[in-house]
Backbone as CSV, one residue per row, in Angstrom:
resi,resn,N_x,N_y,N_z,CA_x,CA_y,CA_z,C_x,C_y,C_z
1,UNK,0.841,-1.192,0.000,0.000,0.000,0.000,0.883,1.251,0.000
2,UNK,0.661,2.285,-1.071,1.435,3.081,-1.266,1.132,4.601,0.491
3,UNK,2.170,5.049,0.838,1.694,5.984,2.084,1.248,7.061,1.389
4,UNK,0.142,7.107,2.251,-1.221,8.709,1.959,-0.216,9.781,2.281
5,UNK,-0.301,11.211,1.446,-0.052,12.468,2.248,-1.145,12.687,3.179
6,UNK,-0.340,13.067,4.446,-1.556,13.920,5.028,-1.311,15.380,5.094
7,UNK,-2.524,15.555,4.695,-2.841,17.188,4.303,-2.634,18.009,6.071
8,UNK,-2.880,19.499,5.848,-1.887,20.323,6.213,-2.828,21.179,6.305
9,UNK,-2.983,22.265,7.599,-3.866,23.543,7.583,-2.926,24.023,8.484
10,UNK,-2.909,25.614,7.410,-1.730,26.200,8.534,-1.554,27.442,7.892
11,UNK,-2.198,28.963,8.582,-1.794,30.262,8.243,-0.786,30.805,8.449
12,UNK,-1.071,32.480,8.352,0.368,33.108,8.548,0.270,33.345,9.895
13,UNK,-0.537,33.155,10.752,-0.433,33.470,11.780,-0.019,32.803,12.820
14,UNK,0.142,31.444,12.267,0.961,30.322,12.908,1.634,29.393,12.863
15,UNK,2.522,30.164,11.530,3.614,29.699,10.688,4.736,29.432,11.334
16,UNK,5.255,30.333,12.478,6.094,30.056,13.289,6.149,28.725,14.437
17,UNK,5.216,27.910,13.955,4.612,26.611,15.216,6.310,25.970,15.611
18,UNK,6.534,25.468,16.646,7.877,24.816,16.654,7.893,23.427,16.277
19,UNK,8.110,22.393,15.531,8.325,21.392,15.472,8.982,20.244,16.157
20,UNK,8.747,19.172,16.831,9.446,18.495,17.401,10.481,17.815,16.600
21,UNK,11.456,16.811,16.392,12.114,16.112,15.528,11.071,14.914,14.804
22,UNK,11.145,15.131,14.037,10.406,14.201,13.214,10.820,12.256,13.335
23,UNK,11.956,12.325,13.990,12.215,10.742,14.218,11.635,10.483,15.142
24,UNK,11.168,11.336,16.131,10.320,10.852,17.239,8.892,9.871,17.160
25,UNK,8.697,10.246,15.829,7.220,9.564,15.083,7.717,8.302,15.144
26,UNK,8.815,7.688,15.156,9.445,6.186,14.993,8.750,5.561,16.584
27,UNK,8.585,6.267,17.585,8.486,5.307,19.066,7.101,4.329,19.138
28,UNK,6.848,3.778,19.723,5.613,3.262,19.845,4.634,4.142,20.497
29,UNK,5.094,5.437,21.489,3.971,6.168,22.311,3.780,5.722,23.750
30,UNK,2.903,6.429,23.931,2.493,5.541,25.484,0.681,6.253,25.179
31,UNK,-0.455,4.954,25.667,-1.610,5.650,25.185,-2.242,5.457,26.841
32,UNK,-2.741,6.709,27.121,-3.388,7.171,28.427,-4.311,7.477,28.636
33,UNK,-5.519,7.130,28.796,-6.782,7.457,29.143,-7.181,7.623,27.498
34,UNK,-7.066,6.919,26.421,-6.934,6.645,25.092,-6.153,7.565,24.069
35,UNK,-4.827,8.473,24.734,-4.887,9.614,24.118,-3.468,8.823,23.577
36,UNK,-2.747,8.533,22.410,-1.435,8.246,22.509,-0.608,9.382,22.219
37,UNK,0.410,9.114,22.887,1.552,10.267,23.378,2.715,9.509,23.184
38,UNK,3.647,10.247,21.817,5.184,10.035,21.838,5.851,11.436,21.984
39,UNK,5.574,12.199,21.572,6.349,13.407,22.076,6.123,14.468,22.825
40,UNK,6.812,14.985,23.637,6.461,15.097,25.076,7.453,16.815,25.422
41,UNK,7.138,17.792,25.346,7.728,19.369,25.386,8.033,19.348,26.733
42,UNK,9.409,19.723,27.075,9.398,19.752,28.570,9.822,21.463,28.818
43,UNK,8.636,21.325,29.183,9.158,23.677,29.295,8.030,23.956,29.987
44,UNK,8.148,25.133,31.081,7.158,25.555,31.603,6.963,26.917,31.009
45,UNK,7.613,26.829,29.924,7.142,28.801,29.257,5.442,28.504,28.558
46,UNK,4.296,29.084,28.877,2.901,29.176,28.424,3.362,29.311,27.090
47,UNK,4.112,29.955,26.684,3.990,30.691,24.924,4.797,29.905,24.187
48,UNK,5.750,29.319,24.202,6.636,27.843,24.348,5.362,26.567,24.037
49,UNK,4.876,26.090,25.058,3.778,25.062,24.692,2.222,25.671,24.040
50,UNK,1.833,26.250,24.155,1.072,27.032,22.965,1.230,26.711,21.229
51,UNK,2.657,27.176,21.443,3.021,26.757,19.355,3.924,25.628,19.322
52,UNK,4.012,24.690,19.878,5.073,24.086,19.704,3.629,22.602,19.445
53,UNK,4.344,21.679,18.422,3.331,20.587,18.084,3.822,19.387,18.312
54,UNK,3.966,19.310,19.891,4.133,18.200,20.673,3.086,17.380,21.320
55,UNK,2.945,16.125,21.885,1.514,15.312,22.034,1.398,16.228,23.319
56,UNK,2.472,15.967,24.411,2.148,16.488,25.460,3.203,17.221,25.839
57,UNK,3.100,17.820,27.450,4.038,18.619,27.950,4.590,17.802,29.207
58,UNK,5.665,17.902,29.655,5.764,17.702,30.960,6.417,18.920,31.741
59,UNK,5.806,19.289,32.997,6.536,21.038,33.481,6.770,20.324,34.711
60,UNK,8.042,19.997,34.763,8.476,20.245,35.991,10.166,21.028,35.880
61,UNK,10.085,21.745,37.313,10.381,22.813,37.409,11.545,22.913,38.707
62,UNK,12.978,23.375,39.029,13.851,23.056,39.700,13.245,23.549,41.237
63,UNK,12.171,24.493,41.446,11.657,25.247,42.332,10.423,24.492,43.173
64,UNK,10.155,24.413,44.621,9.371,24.052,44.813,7.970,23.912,44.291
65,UNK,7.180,22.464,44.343,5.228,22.945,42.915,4.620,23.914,43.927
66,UNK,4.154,24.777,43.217,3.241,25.575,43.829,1.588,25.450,43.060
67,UNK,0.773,25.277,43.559,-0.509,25.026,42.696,-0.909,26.440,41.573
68,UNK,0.040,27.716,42.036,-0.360,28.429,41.234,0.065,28.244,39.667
69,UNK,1.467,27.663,39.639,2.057,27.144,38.165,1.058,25.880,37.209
70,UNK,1.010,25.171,38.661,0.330,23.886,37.524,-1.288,24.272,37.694
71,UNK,-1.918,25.648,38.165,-3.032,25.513,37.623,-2.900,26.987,36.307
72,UNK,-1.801,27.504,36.037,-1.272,28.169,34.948,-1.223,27.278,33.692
73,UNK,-0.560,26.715,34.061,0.037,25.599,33.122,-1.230,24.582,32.199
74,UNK,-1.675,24.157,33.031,-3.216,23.293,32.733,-4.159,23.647,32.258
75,UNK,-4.195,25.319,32.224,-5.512,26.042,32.116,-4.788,26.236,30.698
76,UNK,-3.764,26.503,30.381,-2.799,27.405,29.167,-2.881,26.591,28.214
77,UNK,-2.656,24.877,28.440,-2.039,24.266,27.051,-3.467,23.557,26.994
78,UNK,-2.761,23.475,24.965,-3.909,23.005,24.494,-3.705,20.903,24.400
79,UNK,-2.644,21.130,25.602,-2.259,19.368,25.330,-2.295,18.952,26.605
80,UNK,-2.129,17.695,26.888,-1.929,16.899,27.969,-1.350,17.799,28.976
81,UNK,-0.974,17.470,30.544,-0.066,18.172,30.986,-0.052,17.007,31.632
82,UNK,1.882,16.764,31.984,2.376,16.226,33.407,3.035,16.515,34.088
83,UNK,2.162,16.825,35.242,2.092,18.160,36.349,3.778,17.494,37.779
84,UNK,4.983,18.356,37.464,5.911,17.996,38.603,5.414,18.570,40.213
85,UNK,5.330,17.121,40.802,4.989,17.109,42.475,5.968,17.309,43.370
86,UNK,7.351,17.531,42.788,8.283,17.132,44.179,8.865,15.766,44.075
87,UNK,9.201,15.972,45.135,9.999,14.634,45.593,11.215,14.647,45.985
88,UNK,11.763,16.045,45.923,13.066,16.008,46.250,13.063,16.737,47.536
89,UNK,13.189,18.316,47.582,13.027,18.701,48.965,11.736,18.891,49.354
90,UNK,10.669,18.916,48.453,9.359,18.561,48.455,8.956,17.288,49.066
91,UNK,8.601,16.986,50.461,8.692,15.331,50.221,6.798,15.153,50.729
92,UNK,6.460,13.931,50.944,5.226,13.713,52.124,4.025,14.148,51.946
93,UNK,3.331,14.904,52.755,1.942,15.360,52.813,1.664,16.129,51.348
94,UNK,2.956,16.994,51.255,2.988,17.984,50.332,2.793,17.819,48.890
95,UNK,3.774,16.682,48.823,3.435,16.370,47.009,2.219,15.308,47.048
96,UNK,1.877,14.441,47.814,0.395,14.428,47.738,-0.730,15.298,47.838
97,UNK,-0.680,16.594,48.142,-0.900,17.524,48.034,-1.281,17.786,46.221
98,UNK,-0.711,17.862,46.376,-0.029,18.555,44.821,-0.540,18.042,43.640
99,UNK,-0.506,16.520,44.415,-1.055,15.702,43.196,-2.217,15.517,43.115
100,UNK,-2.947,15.576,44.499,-4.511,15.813,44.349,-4.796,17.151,43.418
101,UNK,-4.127,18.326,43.567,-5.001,19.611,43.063,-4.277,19.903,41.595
102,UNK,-2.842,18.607,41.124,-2.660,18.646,39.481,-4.085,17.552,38.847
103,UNK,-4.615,16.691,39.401,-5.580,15.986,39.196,-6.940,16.668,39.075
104,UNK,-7.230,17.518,39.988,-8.109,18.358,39.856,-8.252,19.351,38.709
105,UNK,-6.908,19.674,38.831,-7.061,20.834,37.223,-6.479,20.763,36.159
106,UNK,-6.824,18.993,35.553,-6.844,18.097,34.561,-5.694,17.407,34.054
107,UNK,-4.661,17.647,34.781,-2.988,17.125,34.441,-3.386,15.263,34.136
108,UNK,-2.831,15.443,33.304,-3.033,13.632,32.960,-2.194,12.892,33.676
109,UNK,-1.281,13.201,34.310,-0.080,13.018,35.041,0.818,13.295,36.114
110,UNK,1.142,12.923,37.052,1.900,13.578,37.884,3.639,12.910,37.992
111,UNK,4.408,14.262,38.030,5.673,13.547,37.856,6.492,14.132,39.139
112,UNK,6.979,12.814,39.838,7.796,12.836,41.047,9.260,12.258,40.579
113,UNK,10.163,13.628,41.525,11.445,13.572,40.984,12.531,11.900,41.541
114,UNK,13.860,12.440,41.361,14.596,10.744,41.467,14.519,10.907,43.109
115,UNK,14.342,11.723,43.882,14.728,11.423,45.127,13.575,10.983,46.165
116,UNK,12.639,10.836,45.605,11.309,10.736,46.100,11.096,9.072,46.580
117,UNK,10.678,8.846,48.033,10.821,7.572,48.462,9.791,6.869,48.122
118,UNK,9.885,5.591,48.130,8.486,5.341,47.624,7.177,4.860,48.891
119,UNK,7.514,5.402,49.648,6.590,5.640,50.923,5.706,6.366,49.911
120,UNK,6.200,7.935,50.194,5.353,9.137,49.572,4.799,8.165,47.986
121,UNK,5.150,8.029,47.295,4.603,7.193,45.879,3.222,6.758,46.089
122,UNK,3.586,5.606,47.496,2.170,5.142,47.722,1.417,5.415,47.930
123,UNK,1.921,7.215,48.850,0.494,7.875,49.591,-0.057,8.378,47.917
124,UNK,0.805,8.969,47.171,-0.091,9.337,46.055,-0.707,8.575,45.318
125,UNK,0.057,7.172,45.200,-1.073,5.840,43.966,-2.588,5.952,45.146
126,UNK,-2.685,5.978,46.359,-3.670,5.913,47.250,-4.966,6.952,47.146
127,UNK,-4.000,8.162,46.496,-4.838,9.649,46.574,-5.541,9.866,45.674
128,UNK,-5.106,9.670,43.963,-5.492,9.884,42.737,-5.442,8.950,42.125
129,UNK,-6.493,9.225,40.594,-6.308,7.953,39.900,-5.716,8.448,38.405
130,UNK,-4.622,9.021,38.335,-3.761,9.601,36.952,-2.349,8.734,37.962
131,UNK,-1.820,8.414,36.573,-0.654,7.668,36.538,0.631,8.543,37.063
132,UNK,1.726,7.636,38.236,2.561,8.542,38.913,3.364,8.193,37.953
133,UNK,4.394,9.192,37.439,5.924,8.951,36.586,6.818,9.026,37.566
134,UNK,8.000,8.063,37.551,8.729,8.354,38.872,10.311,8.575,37.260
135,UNK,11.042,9.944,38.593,12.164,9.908,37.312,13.047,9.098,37.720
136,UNK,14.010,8.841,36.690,15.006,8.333,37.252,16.358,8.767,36.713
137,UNK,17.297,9.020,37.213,18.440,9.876,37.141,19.960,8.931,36.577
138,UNK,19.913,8.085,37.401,21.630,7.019,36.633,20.709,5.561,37.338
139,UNK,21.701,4.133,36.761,21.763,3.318,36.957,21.171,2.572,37.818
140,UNK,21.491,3.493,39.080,21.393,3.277,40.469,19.758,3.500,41.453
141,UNK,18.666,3.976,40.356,17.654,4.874,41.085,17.462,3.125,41.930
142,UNK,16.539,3.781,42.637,15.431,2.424,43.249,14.064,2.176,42.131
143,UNK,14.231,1.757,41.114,13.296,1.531,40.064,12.581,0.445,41.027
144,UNK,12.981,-0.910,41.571,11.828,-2.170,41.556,11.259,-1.309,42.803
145,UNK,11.694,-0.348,43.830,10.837,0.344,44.926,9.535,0.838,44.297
146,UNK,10.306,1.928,43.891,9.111,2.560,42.947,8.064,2.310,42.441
147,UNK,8.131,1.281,41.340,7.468,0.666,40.854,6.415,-0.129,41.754
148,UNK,7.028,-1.328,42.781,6.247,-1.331,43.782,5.080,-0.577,44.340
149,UNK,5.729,0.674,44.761,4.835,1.589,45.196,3.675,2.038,44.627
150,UNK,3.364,2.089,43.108,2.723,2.555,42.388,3.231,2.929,40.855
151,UNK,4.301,3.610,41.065,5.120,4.166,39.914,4.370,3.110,38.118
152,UNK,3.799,4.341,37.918,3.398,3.639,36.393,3.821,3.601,35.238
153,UNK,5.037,4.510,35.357,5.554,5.008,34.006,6.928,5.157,34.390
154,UNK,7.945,5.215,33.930,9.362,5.444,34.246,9.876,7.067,32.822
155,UNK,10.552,7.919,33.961,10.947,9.135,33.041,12.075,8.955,33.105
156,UNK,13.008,8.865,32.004,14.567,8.644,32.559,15.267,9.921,32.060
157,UNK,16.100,10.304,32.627,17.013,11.159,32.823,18.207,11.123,32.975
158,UNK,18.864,11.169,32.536,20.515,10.302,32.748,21.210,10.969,32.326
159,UNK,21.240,12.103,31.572,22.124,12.914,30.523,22.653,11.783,29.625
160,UNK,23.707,12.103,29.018,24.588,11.224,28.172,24.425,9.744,28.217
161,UNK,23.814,9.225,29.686,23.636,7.588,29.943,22.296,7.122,29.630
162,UNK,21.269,8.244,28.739,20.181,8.047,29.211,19.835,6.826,27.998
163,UNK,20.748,6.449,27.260,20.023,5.310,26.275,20.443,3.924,27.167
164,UNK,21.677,3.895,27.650,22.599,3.142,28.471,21.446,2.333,29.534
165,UNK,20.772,3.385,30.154,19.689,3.322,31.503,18.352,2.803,30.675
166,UNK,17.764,3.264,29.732,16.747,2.857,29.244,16.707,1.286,28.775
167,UNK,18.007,1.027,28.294,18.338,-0.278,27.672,18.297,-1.367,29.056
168,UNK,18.904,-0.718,30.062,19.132,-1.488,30.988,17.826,-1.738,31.992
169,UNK,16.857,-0.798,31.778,15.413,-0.932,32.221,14.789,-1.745,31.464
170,UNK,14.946,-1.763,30.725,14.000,-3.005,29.005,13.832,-3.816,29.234
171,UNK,15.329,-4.423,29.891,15.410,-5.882,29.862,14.997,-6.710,30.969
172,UNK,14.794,-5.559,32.264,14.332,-5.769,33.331,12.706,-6.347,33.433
173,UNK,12.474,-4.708,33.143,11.195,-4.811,32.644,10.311,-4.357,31.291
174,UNK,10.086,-5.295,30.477,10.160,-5.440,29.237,8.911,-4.448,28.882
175,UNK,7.711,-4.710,29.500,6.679,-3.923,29.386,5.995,-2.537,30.007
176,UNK,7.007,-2.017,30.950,7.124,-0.935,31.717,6.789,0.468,30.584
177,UNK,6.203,1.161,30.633,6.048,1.921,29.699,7.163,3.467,29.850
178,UNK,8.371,3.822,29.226,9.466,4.589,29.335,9.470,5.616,28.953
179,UNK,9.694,7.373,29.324,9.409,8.259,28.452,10.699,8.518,28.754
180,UNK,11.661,9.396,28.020,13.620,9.649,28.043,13.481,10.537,27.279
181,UNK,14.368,11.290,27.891,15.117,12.646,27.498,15.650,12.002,25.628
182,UNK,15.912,12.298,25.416,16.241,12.331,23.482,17.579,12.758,22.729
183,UNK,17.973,13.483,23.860,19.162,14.452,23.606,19.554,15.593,22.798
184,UNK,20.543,16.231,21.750,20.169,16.958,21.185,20.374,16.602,19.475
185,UNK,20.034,15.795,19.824,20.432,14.776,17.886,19.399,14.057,17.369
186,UNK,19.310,14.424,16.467,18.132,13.023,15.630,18.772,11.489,15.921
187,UNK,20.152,11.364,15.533,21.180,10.038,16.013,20.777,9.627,17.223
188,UNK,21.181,10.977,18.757,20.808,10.611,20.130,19.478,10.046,20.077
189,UNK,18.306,10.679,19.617,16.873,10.406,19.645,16.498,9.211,19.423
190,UNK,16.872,8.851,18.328,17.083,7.350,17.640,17.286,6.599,18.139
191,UNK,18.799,6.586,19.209,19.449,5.746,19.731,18.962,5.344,21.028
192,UNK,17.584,6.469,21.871,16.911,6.259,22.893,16.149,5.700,22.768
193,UNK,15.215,5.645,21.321,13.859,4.911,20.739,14.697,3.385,20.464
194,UNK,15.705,3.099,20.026,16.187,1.785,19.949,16.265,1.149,21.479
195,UNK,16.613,1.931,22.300,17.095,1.088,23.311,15.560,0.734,24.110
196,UNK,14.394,1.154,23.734,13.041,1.290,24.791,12.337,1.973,24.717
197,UNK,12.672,3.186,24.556,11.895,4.426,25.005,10.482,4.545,24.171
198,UNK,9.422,4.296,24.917,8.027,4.776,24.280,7.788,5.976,24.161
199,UNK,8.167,6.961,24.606,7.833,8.437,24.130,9.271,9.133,24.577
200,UNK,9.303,10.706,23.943,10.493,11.196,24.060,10.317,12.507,24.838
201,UNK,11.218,13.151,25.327,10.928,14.627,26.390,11.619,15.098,24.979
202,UNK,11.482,16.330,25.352,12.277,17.405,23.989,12.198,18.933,24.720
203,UNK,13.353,19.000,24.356,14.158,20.562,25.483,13.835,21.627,23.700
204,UNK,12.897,22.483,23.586,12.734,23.443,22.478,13.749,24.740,22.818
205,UNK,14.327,25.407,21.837,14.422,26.587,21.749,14.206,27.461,23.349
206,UNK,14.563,28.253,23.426,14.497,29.153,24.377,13.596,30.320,24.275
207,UNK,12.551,31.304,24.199,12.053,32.223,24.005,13.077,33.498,23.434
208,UNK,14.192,33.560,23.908,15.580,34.146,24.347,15.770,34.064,22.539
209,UNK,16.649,32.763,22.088,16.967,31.906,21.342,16.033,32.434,19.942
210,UNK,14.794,31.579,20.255,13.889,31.999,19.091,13.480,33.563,18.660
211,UNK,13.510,34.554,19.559,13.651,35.806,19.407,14.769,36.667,18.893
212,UNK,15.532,35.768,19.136,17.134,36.273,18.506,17.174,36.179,16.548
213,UNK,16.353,35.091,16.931,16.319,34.080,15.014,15.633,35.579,14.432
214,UNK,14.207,35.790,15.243,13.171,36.824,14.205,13.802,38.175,14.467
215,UNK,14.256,38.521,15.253,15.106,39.924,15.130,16.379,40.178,13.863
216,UNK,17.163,38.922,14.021,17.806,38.837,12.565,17.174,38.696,11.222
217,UNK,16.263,38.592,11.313,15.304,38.073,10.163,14.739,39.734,10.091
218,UNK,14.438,40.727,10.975,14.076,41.396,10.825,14.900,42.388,10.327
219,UNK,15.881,42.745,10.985,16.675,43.666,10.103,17.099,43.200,8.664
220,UNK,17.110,41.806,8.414,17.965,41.621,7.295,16.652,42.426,6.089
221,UNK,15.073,41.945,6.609,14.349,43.080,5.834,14.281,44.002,5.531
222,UNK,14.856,45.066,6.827,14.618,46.348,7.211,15.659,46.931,6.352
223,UNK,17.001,46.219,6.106,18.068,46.413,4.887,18.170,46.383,3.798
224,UNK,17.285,45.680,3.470,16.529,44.865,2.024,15.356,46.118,1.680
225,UNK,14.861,46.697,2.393,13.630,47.567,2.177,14.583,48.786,1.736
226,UNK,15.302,49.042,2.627,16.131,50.921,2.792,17.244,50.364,1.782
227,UNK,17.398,49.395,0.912,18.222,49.687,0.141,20.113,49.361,-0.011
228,UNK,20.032,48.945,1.609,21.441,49.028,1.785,21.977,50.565,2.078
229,UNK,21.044,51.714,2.968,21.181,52.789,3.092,20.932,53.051,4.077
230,UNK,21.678,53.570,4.825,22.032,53.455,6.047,20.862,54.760,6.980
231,UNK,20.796,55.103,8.143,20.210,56.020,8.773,20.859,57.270,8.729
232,UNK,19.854,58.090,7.926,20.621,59.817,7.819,20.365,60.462,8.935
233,UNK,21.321,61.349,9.674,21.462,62.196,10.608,21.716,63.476,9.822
């Protein structure tokens, strides 16, 4: 069977959309409450996940959760959200907390960081019924704890090890459903979707970054218009 184009709607007004890497379409996904999800924006900028045409988002954030972000965040995008609870100096009452009122204001997800025990895990599999992501950082996390506890999804994080760690989760557990950082390569990306990974995180552009692109773009007009003629005094 020869492959269909699929057609395309798209003005000037939102021509600038950001694209994820297109090898990411290679993963299998992860499908959640029937929605399937392989690519996954990890940014808490509103205007960032707005144009960017990723399945979902995940916002977590180096700063303690405060319910005012993830009910920002939830209300803003037009995609999934998986809402960060803590787990690091955040521990206990709190990110169950957190995860009750990201549940409340529709987060498909709640994501607890690598340091998070899986005591707290359980109080949250106990509290809500959206799937906990537990991250995991090198080699070493307590994955079979976790998991135990509730942990439904595994986020890996590893920097440079993160295909290394995914591979080495696979084999463990074969059917565990994996979302991983991607890196900054179509090759890296690839090489995370080979080793496991059902969906991918993706670090976009900077606001900073992408503003820099249309400001050059702008003068090179503004030069192009005046001629190559400079400002008379």
């Amino acid at each position: 069977m020869t492959q269909r184009e699929v057609p395309e709607i798209m003005t000037d007004l939102r021509q600038d959309l950001i694209h994820v890497p297109t090898v990411i379409r290679q993963c299998t996904g992860i499908r959640i409450f029937g929605k399937r999800i392989k690519s996954i924006v990890y940014s808490t900028d509103i205007a960032i996940i707005r144009n960017i045409d990723a399945d979902a988002v995940i916002a977590v954030y180096p700063f303690t959760p405060h319910p005012t972000i993830t009910k920002s965040i939830t209300e803003a995008a037009d995609i999934p959200v998986f809402s960060g609870v803590g787990g690091g100096t955040t521990q206990g009452k709190r990110s169950v907390q957190m995860s009750s009122f990201a549940e409340s204001q529709g987060a498909i997800g709640v994501v607890v960081n690598s340091p998070t025990q899986p005591e707290t895990i359980a109080d949250i599999f106990d509290t809500v019924d959206i799937p906990i992501v537990a991250t995991v950082t090198s080699i070493y996390s307590q994955i079979d704890e976790k998991i135990a506890a509730g942990a439904k999804i595994l986020n890996v994080s590893a920097g440079k090890e993160t295909a290394k760690v995914v591979r080495a989760i696979r084999e463990i557990y074969p059917k565990i459903p994996i979302i991983a950082t991607g890196g900054p390569t179509e090759k890296s990306i690839a090489e995370t979707i080979e080793a496991g990974a059902n969906a991918i995180t993706y670090t976009p552009p900077s606001n900073g970054e992408l503003f820099s692109k249309k400001m050059t773009k702008y003068r090179e007009k503004e030069r192009v218009m005046a001629d190559d003629e400079p400002l008379n005094h």
